[in-house]
KELUMLUM-420400 format. One record per atom (N, C-alpha, C): x, y, z; atom name; residue in three letters; residue number from 0. Coordinates in steps of 0.001 Angstrom, whole numbers, always signed. Layout:
BEGIN
+---------+---------+---------+------+------+-----+
!    east !   north !      up ! atom ! rest !  nr !
+---------+---------+---------+------+------+-----+
!       X !       Y !       Z !   CA !  ala ! NUM !
...
+---------+---------+---------+------+------+-----+
***
This chain:
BEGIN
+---------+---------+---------+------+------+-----+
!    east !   north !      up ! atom ! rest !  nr !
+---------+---------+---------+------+------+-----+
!   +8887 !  +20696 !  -12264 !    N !  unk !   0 !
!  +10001 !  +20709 !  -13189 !   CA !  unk !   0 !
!  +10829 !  +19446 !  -12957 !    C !  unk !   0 !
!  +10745 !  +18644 !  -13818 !    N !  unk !   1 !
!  +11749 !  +17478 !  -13905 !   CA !  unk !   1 !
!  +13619 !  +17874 !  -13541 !    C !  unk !   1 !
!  +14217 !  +16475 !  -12613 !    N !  unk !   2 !
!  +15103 !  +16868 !  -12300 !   CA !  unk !   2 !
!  +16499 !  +17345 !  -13599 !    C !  unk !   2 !
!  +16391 !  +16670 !  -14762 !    N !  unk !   3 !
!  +17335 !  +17690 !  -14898 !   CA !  unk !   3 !
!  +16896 !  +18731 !  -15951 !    C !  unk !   3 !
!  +16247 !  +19326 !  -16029 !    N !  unk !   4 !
!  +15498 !  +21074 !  -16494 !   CA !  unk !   4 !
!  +16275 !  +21367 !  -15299 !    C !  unk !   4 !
!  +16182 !  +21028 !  -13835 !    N !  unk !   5 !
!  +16254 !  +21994 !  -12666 !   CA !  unk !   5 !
!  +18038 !  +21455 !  -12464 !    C !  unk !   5 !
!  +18785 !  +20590 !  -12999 !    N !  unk !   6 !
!  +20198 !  +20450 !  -13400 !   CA !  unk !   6 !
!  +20716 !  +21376 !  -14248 !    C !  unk !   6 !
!  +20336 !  +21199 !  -15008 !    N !  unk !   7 !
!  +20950 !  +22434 !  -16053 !   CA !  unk !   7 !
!  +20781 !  +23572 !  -16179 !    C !  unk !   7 !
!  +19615 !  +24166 !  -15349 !    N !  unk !   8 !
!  +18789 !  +25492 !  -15270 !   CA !  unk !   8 !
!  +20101 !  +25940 !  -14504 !    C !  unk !   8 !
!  +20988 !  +25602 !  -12982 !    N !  unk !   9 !
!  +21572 !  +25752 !  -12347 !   CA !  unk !   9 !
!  +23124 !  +25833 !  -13060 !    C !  unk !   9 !
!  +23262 !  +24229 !  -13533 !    N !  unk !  10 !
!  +24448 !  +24845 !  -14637 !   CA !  unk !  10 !
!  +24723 !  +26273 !  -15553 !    C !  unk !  10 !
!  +23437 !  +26234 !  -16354 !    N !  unk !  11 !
!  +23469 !  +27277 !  -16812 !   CA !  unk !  11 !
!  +23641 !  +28795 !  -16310 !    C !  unk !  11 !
!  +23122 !  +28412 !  -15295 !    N !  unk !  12 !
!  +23204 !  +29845 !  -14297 !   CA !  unk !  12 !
!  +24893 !  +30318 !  -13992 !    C !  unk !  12 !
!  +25268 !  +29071 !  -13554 !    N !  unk !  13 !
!  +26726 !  +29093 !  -13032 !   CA !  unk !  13 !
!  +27474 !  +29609 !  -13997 !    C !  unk !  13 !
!  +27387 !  +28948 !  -15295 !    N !  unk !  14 !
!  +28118 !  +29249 !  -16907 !   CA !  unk !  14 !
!  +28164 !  +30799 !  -16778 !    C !  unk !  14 !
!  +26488 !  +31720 !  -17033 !    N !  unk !  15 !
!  +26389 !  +33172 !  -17000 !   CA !  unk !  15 !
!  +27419 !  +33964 !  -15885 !    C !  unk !  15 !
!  +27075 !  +33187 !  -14649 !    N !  unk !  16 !
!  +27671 !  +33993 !  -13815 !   CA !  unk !  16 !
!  +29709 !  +34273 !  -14224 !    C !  unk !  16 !
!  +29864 !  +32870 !  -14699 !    N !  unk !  17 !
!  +31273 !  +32705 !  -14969 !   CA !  unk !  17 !
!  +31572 !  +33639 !  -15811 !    C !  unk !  17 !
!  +31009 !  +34307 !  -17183 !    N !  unk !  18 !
!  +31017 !  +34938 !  -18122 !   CA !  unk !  18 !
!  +31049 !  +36141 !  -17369 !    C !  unk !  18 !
!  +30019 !  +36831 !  -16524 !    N !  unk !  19 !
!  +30168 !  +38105 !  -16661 !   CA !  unk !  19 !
!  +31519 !  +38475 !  -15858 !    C !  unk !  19 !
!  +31724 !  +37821 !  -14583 !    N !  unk !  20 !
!  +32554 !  +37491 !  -14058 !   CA !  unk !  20 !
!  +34121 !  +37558 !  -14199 !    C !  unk !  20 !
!  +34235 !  +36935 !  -15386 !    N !  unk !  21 !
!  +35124 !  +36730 !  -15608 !   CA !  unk !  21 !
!  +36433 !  +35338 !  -15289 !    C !  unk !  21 !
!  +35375 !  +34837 !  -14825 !    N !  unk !  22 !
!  +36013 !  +33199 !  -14256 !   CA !  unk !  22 !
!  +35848 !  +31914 !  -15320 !    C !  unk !  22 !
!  +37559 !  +32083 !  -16065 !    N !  unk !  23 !
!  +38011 !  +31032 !  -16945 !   CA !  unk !  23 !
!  +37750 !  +29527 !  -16577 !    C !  unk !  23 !
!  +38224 !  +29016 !  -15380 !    N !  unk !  24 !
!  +38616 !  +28336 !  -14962 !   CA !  unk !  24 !
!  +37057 !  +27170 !  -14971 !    C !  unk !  24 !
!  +36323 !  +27763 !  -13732 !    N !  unk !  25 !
!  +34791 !  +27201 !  -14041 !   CA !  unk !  25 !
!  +33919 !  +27543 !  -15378 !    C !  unk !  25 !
!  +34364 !  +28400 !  -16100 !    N !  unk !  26 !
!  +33760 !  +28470 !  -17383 !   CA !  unk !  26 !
!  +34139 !  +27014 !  -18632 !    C !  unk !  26 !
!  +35413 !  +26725 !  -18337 !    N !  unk !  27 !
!  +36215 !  +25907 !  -19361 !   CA !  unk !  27 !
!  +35698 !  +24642 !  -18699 !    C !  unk !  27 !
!  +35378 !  +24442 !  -16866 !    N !  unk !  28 !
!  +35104 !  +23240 !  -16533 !   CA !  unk !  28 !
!  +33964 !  +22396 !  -17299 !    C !  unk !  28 !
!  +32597 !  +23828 !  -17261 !    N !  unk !  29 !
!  +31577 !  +23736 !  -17773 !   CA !  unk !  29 !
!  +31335 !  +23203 !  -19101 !    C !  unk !  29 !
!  +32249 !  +23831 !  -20640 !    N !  unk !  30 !
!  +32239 !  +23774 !  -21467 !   CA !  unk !  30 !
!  +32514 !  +22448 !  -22097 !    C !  unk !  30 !
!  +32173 !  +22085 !  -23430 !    N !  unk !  31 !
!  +33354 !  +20399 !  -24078 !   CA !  unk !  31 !
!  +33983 !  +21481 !  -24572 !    C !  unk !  31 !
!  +35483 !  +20997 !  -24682 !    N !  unk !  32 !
!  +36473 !  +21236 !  -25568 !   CA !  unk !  32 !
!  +36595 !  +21683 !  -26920 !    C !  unk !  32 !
!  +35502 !  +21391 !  -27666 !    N !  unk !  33 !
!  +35148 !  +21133 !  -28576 !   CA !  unk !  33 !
!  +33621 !  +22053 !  -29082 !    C !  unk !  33 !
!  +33242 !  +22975 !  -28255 !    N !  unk !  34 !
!  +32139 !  +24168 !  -28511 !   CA !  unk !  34 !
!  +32365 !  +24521 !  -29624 !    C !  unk !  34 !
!  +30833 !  +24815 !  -30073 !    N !  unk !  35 !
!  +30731 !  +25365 !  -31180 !   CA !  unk !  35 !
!  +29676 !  +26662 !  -31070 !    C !  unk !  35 !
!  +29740 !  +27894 !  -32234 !    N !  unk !  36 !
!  +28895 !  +29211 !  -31724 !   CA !  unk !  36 !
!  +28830 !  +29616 !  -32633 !    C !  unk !  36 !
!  +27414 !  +30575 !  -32728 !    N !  unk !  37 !
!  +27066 !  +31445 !  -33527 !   CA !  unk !  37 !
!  +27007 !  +32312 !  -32543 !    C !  unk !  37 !
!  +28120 !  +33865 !  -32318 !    N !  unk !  38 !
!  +27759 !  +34926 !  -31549 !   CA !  unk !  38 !
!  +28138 !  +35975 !  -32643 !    C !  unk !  38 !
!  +27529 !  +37164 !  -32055 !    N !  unk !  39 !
!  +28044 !  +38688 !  -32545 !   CA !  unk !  39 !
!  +29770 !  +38368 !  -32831 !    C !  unk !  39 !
!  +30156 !  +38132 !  -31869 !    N !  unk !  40 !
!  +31395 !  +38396 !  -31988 !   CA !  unk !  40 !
!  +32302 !  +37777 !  -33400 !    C !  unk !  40 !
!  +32199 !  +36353 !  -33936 !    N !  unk !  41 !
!  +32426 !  +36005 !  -34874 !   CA !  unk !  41 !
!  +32071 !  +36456 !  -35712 !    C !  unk !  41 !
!  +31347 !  +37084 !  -35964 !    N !  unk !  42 !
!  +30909 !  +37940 !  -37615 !   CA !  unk !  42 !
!  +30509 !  +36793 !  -38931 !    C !  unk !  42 !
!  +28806 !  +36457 !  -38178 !    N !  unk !  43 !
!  +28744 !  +35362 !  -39112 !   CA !  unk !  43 !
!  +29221 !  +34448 !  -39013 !    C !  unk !  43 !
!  +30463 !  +33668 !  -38489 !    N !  unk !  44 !
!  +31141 !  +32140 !  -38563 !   CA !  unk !  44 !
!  +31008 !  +31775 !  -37636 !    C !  unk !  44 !
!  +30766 !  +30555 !  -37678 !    N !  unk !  45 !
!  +30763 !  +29363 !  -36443 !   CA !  unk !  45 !
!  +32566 !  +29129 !  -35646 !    C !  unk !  45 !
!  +32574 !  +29324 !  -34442 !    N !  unk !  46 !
!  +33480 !  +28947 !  -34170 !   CA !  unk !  46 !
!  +33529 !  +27961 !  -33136 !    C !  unk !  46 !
!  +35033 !  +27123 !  -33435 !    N !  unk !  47 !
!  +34580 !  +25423 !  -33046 !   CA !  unk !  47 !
!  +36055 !  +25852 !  -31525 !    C !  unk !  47 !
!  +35812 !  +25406 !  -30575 !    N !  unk !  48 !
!  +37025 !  +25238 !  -29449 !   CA !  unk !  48 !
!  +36729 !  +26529 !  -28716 !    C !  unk !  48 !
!  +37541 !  +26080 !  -27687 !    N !  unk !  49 !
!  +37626 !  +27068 !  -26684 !   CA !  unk !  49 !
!  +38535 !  +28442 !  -26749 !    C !  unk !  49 !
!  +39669 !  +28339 !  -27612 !    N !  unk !  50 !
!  +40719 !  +29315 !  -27707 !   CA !  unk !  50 !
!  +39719 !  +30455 !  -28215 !    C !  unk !  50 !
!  +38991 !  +30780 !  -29098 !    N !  unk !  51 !
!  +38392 !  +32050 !  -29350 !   CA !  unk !  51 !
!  +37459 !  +32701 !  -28171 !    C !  unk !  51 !
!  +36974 !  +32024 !  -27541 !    N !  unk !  52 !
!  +36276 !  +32510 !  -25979 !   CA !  unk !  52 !
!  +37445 !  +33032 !  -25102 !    C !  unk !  52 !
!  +38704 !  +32014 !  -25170 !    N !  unk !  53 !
!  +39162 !  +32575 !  -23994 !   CA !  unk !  53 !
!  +40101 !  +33791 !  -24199 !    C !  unk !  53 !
!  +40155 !  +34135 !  -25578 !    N !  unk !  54 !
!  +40700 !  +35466 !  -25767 !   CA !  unk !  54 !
!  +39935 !  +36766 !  -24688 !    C !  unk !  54 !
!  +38476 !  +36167 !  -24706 !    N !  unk !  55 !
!  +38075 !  +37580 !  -24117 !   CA !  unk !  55 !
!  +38058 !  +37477 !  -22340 !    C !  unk !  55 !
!  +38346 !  +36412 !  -22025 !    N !  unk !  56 !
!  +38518 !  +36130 !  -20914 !   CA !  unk !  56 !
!  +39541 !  +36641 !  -20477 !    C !  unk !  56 !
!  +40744 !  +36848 !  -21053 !    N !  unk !  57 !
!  +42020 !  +37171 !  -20967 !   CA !  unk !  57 !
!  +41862 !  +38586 !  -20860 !    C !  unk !  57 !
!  +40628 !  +39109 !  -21012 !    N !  unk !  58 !
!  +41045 !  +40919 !  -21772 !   CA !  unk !  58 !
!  +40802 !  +41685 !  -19751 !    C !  unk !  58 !
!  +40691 !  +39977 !  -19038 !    N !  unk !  59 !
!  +39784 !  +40522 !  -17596 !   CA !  unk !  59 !
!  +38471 !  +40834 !  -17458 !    C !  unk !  59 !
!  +38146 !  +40788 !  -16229 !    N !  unk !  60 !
!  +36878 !  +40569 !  -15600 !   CA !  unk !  60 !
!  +36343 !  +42476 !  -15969 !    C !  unk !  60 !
!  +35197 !  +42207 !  -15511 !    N !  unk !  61 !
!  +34262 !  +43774 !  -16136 !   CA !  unk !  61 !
!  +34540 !  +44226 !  -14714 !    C !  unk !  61 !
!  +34624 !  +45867 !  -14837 !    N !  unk !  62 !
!  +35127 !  +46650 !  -13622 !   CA !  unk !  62 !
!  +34265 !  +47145 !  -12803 !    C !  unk !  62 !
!  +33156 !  +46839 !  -13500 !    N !  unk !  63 !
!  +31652 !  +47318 !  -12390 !   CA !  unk !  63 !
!  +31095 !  +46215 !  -12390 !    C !  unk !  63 !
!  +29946 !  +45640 !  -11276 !    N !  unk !  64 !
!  +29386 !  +44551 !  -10608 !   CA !  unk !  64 !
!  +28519 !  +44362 !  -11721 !    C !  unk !  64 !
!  +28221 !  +43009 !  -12408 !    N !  unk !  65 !
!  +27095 !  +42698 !  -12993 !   CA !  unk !  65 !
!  +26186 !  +41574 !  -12122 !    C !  unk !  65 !
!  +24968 !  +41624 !  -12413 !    N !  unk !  66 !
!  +23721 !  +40608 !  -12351 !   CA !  unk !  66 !
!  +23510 !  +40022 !  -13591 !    C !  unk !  66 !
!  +23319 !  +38698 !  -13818 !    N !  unk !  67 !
!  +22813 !  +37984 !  -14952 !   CA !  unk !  67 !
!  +21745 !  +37039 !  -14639 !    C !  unk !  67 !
!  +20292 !  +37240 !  -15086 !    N !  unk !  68 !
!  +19383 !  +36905 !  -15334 !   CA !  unk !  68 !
!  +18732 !  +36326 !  -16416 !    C !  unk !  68 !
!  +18196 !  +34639 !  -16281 !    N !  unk !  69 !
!  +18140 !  +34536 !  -17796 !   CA !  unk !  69 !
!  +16152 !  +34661 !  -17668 !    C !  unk !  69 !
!  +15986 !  +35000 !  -18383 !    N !  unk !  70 !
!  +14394 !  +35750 !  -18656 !   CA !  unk !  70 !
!  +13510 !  +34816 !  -19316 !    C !  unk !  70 !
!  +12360 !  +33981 !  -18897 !    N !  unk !  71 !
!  +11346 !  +33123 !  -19603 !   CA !  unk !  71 !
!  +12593 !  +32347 !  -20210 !    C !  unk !  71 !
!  +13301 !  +31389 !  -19287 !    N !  unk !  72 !
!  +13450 !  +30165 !  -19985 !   CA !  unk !  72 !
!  +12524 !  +28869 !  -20052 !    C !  unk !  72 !
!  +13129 !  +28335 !  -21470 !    N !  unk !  73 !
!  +12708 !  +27260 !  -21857 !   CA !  unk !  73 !
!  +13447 !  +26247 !  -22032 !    C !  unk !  73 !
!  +13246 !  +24778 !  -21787 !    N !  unk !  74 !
!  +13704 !  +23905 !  -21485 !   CA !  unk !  74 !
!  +13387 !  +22302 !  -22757 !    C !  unk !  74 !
!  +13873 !  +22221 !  -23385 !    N !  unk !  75 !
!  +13605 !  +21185 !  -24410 !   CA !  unk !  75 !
!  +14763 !  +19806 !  -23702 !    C !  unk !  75 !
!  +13818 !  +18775 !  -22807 !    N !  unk !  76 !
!  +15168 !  +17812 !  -23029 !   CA !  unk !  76 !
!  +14833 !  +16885 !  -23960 !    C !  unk !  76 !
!  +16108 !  +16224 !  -24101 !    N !  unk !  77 !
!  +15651 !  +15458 !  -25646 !   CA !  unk !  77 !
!  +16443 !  +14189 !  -25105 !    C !  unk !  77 !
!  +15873 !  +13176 !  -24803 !    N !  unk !  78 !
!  +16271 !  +11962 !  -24348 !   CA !  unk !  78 !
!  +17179 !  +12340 !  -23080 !    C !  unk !  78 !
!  +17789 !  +10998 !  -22561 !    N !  unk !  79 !
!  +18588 !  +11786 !  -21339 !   CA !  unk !  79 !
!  +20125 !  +12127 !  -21396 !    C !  unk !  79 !
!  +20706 !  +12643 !  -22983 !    N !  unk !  80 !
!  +21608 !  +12957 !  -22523 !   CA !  unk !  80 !
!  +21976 !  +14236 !  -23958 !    C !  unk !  80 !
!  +20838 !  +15387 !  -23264 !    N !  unk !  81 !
!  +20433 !  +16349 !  -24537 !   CA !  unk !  81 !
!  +19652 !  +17350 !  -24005 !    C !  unk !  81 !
!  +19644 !  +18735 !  -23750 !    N !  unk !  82 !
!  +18577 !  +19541 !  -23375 !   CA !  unk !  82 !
!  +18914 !  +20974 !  -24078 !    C !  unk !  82 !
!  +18310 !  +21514 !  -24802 !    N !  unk !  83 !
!  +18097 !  +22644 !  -25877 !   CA !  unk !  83 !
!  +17428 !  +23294 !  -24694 !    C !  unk !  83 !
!  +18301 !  +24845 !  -24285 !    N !  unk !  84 !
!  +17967 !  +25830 !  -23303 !   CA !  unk !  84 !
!  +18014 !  +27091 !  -23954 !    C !  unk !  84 !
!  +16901 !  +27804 !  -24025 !    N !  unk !  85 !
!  +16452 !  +29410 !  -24905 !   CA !  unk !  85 !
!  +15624 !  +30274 !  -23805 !    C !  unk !  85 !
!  +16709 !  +31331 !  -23815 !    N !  unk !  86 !
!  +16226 !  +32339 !  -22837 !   CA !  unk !  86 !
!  +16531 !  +34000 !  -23681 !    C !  unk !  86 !
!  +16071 !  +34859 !  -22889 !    N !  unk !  87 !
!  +16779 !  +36369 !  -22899 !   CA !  unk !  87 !
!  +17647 !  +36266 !  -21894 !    C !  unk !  87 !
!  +18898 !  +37087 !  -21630 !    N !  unk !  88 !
!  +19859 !  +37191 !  -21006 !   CA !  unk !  88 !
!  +19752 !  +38515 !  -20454 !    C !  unk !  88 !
!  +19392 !  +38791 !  -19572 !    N !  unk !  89 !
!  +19002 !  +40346 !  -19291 !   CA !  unk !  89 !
!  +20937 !  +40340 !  -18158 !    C !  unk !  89 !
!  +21434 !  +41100 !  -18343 !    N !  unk !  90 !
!  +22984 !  +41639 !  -18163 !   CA !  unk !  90 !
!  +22538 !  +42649 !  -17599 !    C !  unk !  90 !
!  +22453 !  +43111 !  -15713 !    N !  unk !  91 !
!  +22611 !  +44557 !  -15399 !   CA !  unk !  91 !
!  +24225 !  +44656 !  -14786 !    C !  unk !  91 !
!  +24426 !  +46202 !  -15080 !    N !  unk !  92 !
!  +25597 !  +46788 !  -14550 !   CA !  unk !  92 !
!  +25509 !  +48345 !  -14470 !    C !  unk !  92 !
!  +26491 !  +49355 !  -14179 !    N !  unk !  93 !
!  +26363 !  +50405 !  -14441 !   CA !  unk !  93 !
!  +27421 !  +50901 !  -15317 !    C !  unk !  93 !
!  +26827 !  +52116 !  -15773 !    N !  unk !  94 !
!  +27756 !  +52368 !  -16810 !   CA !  unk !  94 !
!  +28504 !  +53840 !  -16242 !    C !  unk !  94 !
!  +29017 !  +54448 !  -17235 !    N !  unk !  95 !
!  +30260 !  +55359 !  -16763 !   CA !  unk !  95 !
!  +30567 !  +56355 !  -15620 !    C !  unk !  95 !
!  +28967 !  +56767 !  -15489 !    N !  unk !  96 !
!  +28333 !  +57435 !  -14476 !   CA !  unk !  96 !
!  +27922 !  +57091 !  -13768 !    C !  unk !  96 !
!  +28219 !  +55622 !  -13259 !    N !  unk !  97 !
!  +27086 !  +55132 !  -12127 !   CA !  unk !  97 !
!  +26262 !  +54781 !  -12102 !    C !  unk !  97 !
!  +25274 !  +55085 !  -13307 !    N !  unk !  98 !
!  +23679 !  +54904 !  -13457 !   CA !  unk !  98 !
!  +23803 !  +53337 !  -13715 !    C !  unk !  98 !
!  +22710 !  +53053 !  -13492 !    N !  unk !  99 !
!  +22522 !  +51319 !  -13783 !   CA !  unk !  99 !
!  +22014 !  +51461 !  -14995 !    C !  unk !  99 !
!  +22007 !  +50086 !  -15473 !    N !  unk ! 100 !
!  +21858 !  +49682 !  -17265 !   CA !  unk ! 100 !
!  +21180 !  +48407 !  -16995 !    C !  unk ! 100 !
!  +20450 !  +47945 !  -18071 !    N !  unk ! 101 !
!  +20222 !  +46365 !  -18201 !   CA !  unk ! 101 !
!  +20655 !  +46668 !  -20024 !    C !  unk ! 101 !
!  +21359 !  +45283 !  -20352 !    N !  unk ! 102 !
!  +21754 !  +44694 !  -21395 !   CA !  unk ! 102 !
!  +20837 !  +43899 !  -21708 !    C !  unk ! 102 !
!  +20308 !  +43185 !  -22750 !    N !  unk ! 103 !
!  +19934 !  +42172 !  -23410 !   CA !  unk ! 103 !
!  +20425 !  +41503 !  -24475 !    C !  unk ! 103 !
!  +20549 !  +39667 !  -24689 !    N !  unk ! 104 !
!  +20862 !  +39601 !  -25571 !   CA !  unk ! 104 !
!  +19465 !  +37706 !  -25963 !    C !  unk ! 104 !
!  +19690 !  +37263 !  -26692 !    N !  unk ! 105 !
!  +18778 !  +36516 !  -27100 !   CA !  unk ! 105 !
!  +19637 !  +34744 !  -27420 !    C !  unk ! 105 !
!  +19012 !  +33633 !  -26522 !    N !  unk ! 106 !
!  +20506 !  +32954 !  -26370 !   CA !  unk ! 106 !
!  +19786 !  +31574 !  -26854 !    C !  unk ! 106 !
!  +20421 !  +30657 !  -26671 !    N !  unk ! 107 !
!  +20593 !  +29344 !  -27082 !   CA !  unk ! 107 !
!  +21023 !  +28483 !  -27059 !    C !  unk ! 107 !
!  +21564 !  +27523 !  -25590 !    N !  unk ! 108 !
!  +22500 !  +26905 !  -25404 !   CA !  unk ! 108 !
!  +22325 !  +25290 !  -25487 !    C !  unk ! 108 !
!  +23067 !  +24412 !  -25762 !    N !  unk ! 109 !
!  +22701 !  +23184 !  -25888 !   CA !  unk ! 109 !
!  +24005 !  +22626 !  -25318 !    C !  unk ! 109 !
!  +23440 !  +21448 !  -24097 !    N !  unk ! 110 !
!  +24021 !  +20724 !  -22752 !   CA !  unk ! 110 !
!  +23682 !  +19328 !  -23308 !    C !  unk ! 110 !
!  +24987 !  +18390 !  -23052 !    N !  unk ! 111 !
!  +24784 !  +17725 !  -23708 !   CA !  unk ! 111 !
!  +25619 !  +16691 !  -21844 !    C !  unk ! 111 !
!  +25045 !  +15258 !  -22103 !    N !  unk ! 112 !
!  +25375 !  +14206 !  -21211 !   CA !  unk ! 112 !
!  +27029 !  +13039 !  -21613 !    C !  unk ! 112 !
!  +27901 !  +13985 !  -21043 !    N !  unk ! 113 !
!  +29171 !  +12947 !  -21338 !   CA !  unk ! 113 !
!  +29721 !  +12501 !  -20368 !    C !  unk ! 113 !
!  +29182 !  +11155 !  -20467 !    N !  unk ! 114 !
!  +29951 !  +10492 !  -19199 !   CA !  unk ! 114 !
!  +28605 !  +10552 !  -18073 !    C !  unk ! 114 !
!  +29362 !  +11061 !  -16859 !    N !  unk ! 115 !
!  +28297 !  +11275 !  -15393 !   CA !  unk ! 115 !
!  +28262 !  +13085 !  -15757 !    C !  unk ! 115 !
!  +28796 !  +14177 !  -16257 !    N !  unk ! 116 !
!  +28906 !  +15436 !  -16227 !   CA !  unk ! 116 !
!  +28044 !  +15813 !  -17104 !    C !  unk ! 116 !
!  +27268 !  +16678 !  -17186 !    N !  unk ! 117 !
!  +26572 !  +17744 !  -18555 !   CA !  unk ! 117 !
!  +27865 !  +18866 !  -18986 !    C !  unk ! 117 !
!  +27796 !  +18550 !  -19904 !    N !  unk ! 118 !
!  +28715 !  +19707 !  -20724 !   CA !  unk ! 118 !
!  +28156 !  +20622 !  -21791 !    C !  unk ! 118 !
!  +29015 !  +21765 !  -22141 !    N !  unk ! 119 !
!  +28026 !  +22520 !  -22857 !   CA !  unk ! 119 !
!  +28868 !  +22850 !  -24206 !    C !  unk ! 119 !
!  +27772 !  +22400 !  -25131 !    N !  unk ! 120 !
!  +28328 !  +21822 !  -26688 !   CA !  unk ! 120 !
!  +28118 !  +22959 !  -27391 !    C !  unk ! 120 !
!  +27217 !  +23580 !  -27280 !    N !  unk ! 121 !
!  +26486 !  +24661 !  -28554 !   CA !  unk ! 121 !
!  +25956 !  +25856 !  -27742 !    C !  unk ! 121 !
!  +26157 !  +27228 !  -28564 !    N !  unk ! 122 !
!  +25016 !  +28346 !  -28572 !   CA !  unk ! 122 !
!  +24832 !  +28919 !  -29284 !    C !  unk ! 122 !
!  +24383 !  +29646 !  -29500 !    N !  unk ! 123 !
!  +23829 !  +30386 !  -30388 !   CA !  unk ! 123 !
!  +23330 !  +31939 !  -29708 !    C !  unk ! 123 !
!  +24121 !  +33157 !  -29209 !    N !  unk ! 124 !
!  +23593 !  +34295 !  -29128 !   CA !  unk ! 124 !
!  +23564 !  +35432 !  -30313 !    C !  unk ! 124 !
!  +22719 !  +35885 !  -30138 !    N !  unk ! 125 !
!  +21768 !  +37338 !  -30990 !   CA !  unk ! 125 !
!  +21356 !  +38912 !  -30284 !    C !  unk ! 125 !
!  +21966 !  +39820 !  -30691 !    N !  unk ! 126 !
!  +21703 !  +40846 !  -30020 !   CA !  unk ! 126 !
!  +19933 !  +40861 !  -29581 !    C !  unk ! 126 !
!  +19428 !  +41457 !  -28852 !    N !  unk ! 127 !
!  +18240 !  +41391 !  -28476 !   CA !  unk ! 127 !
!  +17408 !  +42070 !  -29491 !    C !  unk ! 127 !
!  +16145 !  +41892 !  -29732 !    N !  unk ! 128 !
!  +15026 !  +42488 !  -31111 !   CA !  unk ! 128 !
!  +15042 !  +43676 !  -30312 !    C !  unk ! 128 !
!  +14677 !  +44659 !  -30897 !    N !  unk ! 129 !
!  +14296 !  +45901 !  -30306 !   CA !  unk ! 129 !
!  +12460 !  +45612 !  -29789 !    C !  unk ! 129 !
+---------+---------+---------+------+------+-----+
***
């Protein structure tokens, strides 16, 4: 695996962990200013900046322990300052009772080279296919 697939594989990891987490701070480090998304949560619209993410950041961290695993990723770099990353997001935690759960969702992130830092410009998540 070329060194940066195995750069951003790690970024990316860090990003997930920040999310389930609940950690603004290294999440926003990670991000440009300037993100753009297609998730569930927008309903259809692209949304451009950070203020609509960090609403849910604000709502606090999840109250039971998660694991985030990203599942058969793939790695597209595209010159050296560009890499298109598509995985499953497998999300375990437990739910009300204790029992453990895995989540899925279907992702798409695009890391882009500004400056000496990779930052993360684009995604694109999708509830998982049945």
């Amino acid at each position: 695996m070329a060194a940066i697939e195995t750069e951003v594989l790690a970024l990316n990891q860090k990003l997930l962990v920040a999310i389930v987490t609940g950690d603004w701070k290294t999440y926003a480090e990670l991000c440009d200013e300037s993100i753009t998304c297609f998730e569930p949560e927008a309903r259809g619209q692209v949304v451009v900046g950070m203020p609509f993410h960090k609403f849910y950041f604000d709502l606090g961290p999840a109250t039971t322990a998660r694991n985030v695993t990203m599942s058969q990723p793939h790695v597209r770099v595209i010159g050296d300052a560009c890499v298109i990353l598509s995985y499953v997001r497998l999300t375990q935690s437990l739910d009300a009772s204790g029992a453990p759960q895995t989540g899925r969702v279907e992702e798409t992130r695009i890391w882009q080279k500004v400056g000496s830092a990779w930052k993360h410009v684009h995604f694109h998540r999708s509830p998982g296919a049945a």
